[in-house]
C-alpha positions in Angstrom: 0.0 0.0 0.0 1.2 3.0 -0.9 2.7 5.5 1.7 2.2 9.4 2.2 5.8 9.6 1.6 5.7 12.3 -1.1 4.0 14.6 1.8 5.7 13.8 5.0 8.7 15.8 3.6 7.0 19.4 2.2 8.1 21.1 5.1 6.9 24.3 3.5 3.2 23.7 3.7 3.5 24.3 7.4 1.4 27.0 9.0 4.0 28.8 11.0 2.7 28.7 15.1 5.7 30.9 16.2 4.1 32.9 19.3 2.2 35.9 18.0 1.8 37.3 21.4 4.5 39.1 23.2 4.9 37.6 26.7 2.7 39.2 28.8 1.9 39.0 32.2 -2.0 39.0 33.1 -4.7 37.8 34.4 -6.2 34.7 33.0 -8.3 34.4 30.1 -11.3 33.0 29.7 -11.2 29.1 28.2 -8.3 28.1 30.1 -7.6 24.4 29.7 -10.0 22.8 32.6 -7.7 20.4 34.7 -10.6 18.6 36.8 -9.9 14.8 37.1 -13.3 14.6 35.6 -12.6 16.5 32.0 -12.4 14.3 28.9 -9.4 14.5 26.9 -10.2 16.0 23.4 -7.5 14.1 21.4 -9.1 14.3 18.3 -9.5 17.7 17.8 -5.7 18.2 18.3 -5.5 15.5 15.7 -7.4 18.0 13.5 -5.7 20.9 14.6 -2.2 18.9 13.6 -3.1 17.9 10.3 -4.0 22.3 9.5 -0.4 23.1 11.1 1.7 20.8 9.1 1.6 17.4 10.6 2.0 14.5 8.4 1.4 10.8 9.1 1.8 7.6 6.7 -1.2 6.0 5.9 -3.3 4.4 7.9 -1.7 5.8 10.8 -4.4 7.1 13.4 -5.0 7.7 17.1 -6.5 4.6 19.0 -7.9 3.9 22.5 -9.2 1.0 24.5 -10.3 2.9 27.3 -10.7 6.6 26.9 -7.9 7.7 28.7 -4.6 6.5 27.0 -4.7 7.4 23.2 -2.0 5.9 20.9 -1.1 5.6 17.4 -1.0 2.5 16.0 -1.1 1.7 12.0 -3.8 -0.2 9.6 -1.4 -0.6 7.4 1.9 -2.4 6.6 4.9 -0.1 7.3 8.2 -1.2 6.3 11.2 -0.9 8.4 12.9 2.8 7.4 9.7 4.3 6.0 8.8 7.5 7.9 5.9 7.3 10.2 5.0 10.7 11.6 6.6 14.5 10.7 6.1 17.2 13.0 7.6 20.7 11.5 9.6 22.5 13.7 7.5 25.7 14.3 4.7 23.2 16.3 7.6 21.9 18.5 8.1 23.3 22.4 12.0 23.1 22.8 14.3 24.4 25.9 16.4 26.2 23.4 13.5 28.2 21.7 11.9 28.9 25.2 14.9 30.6 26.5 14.8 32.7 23.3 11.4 34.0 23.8 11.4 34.5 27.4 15.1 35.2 28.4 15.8 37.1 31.4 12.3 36.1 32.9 13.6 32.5 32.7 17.3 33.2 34.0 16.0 34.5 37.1 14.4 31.3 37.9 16.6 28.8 36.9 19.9 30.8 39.1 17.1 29.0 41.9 17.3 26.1 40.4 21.4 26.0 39.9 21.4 26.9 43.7 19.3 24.6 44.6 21.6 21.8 42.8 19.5 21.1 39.9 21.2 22.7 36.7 20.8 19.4 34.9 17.3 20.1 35.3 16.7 23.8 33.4 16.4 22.5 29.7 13.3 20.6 31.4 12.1 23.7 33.2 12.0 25.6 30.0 9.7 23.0 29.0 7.6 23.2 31.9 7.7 27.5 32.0 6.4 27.6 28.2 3.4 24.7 29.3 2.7 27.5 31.6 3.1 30.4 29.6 0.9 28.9 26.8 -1.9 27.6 29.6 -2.0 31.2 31.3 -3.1 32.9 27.5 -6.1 30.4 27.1 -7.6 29.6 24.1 -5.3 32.5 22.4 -2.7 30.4 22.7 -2.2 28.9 19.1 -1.3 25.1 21.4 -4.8 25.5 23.0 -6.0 22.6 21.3 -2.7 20.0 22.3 -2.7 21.4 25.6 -6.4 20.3 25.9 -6.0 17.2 24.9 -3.0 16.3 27.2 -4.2 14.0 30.8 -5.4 15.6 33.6 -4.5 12.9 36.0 -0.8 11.1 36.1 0.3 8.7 38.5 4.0 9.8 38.3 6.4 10.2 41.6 5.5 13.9 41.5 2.2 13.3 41.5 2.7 10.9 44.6 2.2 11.9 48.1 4.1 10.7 51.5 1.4 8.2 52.1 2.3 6.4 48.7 6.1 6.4 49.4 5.2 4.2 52.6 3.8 1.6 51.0 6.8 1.1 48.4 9.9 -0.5 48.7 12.5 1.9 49.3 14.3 2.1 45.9 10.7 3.1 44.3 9.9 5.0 47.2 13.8 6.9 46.6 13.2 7.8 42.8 9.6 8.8 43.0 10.4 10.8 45.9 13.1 12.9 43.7 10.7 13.2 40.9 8.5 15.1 43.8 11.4 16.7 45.4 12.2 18.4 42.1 8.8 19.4 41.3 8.7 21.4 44.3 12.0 23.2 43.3 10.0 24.2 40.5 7.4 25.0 42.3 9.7 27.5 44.4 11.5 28.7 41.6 8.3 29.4 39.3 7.4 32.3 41.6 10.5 34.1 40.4 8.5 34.5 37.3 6.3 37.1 36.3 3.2 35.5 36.1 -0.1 36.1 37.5 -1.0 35.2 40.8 -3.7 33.0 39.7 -0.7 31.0 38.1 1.8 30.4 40.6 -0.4 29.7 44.0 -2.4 26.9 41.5 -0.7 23.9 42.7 -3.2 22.0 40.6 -1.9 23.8 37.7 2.0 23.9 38.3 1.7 19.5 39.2 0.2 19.5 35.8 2.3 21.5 33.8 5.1 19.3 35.3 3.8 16.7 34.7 3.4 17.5 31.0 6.9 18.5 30.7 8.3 15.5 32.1 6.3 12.8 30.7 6.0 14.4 27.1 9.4 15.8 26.5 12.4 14.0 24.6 16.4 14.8 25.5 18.5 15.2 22.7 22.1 16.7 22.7 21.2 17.5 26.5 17.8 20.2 25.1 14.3 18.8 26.1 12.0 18.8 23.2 7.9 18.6 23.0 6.5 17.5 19.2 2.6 17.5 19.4 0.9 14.4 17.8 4.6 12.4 18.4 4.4 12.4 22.1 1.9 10.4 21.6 3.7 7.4 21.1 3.8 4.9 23.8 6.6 3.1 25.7 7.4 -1.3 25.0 11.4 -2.4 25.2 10.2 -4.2 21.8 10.0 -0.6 19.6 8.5 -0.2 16.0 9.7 3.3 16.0 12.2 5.7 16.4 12.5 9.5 17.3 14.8 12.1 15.6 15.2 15.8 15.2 16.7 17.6 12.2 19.4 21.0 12.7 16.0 22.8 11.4 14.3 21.4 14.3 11.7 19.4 12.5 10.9 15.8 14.1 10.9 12.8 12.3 9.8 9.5 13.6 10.4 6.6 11.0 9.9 2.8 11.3 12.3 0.3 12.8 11.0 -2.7 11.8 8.6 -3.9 9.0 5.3 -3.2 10.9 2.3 -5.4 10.3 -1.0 -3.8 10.1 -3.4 -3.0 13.0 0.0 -2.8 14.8 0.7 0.1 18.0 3.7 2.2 17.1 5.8 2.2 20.0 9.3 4.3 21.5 11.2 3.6 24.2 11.2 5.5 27.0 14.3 4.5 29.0 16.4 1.2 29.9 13.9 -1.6 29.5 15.6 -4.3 32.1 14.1 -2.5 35.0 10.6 -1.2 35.7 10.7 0.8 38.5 13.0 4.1 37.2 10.1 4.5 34.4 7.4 3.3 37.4 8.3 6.8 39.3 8.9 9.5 36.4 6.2 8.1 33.9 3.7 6.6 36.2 3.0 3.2 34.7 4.7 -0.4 34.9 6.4 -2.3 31.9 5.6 -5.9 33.1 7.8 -7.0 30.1 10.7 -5.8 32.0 12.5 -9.0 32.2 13.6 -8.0 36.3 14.1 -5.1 38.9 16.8 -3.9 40.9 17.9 -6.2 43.7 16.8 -3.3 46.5 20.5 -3.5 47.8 19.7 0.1 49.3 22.2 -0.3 52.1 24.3 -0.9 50.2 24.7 2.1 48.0 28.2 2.9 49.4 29.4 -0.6 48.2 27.7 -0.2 44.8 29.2 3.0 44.2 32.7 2.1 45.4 32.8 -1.3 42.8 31.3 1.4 40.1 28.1 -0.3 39.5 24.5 1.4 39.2 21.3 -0.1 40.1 20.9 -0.8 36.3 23.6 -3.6 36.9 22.1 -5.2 40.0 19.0 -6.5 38.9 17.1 -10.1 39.8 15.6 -12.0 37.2 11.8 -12.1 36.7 11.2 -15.1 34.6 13.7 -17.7 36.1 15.0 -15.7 39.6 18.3 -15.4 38.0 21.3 -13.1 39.6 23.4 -10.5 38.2 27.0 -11.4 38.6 27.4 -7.6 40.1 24.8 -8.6 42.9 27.1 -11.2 44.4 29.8 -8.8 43.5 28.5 -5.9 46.0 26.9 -8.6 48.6 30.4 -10.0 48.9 32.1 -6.7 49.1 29.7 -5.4 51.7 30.7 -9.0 53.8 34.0 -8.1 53.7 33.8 -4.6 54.5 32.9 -6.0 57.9 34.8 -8.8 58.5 38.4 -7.8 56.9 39.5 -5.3 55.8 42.5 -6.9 54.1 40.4 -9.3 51.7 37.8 -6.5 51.1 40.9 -4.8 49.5 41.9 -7.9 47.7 38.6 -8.3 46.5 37.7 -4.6 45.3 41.1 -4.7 43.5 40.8 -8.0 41.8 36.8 -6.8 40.5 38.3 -3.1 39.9 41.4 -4.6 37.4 38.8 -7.5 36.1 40.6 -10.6 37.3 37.9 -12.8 36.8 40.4 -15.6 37.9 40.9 -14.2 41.9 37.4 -12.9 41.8 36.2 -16.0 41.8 38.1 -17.6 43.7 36.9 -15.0 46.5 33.5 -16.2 45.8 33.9 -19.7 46.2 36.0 -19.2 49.6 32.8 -16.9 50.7 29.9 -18.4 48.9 27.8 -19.7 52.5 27.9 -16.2 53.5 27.1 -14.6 50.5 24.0 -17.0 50.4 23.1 -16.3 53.7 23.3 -12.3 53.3 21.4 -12.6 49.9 18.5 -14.8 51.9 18.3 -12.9 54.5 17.9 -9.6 52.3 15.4 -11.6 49.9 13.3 -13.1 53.0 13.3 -9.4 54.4 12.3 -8.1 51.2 9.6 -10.5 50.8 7.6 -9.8 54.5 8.0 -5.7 54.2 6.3 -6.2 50.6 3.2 -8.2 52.2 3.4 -4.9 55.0 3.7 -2.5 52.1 0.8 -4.0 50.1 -1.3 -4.4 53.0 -1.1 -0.8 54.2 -1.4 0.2 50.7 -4.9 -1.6 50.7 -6.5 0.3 53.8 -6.0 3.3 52.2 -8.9 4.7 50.3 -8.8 5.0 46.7 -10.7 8.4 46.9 -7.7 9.7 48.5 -5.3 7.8 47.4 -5.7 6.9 43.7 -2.6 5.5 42.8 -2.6 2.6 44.9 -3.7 0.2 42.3 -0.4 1.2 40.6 1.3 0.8 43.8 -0.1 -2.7 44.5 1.0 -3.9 40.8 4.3 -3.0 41.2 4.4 -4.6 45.2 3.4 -7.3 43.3 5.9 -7.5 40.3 8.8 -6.9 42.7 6.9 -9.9 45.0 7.1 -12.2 42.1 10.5 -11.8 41.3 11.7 -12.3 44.6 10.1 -15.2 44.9 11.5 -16.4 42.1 14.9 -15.7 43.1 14.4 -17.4 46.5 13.2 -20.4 45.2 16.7 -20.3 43.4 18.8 -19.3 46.3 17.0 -22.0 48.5 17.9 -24.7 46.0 21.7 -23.0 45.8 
């Protein structure tokens, strides 16, 4: 079947959406975007609203749902691998870059908070998440009106969590989804820097939401965050049909991977697909095909750090309770830390210059203790998860919406650990 691909290239029938509105500082608008939990998203009349500013999509590519509140593209037709899938021009796109050119010094003033407060890796995203705001505050003259309307009102992300949802999580979740919220509130703080109305920076509502947005929605490439309406729609899966890319011009371009079958989803990936639980906290859902999850070796962060390991490397095994090599690495380590501090040398030394031959010879010498330590941190893992879960449960979902979330990802962690015991116990 034939392809769009003559159109997904003519750049120049773009209607240019560059800002005609100086930025100005006022009160709000009538038809703001309503953010109640209970609004509708109106995906496709963004869709529309695409297609008249220059987006182009191959055929039979549309917007899907199965349940009214996630919308996806997925294709009914055959795609094959390397054709394009989706063109977004460059004046629809909300980068860091092109927000500090339009709102310069009202920007710098917030983000020297934000460099202060230790977070100057984090200013390309709060360009993002200032120009979501900017564009929100001018209402329905804002010439995104229609995207921003059509974005979720309600996100399960770490931000979005509260204190009571960090109980009931084991404590690497509880640790990233607690950062995500710890930064939103440094943008929180450093927002007020900004000249906006009142209205704007005392709505928490508003400012969770706009974060929210940024975070969830943007892309980082060459260390800029970048927002392409109709291709942030694309959902996450560590199997991908498609792939994101931006031109000097800006443009985006996503294009297929792999020969895609009709009535297929076209997917991205979002991050590292082996663990579930760094996408759990900044993006709110869980990838159940991630094949494991970080061991939980949080006491042992000073070990992990000293062998030069990240929790990406320590993971157990969903499928057959398999163990990382780095586990017993940093289990052994942290043994010997303890007990002597001449073989904890010999060990670190023999793992830092990768003499596999000494290494293991370590291991064998102090495999019943590593077994013991790695049973007595999986059997302690495994009783705080049935404590987490069941706390989680007496809360009310009224309140506390996101424990369904919170209870699938007890349980995903549960099942891996059991898994892993079962091993261990036969070891």
């Amino acid at each position: 079947m034939k392809l769009k691909v003559d159109l997904l290239f003519l750049v120049g029938i773009s209607i240019s959406v560059k800002s005609a509105f100086a930025f100005s500082y006022r009160a709000l608008p009538a038809g703001t975007v309503n953010l109640s939990s209970s609004v509708q998203r109106d995906v496709y009349t963004m869709a529309d609203w695409a297609a008249g500013y220059g987006v182009q999509q191959a055929e039979g590519v549309l917007l899907t749902s199965y349940d009214g509140n996630d919308y996806f593209p997925m294709t009914q037709s055959y795609i094959p691998a390397g054709s394009p899938v989706m063109y977004v021009p460059s004046d629809l796109t909300f980068t860091s870059y092109k927000a500090m050119q339009e709102f310069g010094a009202s920007l710098s003033i917030c983000e020297n908070q934000l460099v202060q407060a230790g977070l100057g890796d984090k200013v390309p995203l709060f360009r993002i998440f200032f120009k979501i705001i900017a564009e929100y505050e001018r209402g329905e003259e804002s010439p995104w009106y229609p995207w921003l309307n059509s974005l979720p009102r309600v996100y399960n992300t770490g931000a979005s969590m509260t204190y009571a949802c960090f109980d009931c999580l084991p404590p690497y979740a509880a640790y990233l989804a607690l950062s995500e919220r710890q930064n939103f509130v440094n943008f929180q703080k450093a927002i007020k820097s900004a000249p906006f109305s009142e209205d704007i920076v005392k709505n928490v509502t508003l400012l969770k939401w706009a974060y929210n947005v940024a975070l969830t929605r943007s892309i980082e490439i060459n260390g800029e965050r970048m927002i392409a309406p109709m291709a942030d729609m694309f959902n996450h899966s560590a199997d991908t049909e498609v792939e994101i890319s931006y031109d000097d011009n800006g443009d985006c371009y996503a294009y297929a991977t792999v020969d895609i079958p009709a009535g297929s989803p076209l997917r991205i990936s979002y991050g590292d697909p082996t663990d579930p639980t760094p996408l759990f906290a900044k993006y709110g859902f869980l990838d159940e095909s991630s094949p494991g999850t970080f061991c939980k070796l949080m006491h042992m962060r000073s070990e992990i750090d000293a062998l030069g390991y990240t929790f990406a490397d320590l993971l157990f095994y969903r499928e057959n309770g398999a163990i990382s090599p780095e586990v017993y690495d940093v289990v052994l380590y942290h043994i010997l830390l303890k007990e002597d501090d001449g073989m904890a040398n010999g060990f670190y030394g023999a793992v830092m210059s990768g003499d596999e031959n000494t290494k293991s010879q370590y291991h064998d010498q102090y495999w019943p203790y590593t077994k013991q330590e790695l049973q007595k941190h999986v059997d302690g893992t495994l009783r705080d998860l049935e404590r987490w879960s069941a706390k989680a449960q007496s809360y009310d979902l009224n309140t506390h919406p996101r424990v369904p979330l919170i209870l699938q990802h007890n349980e995903f962690v549960k099942e891996t650990f059991l898994r892993v015991k079962a091993n261990l116990d036969m070891m």
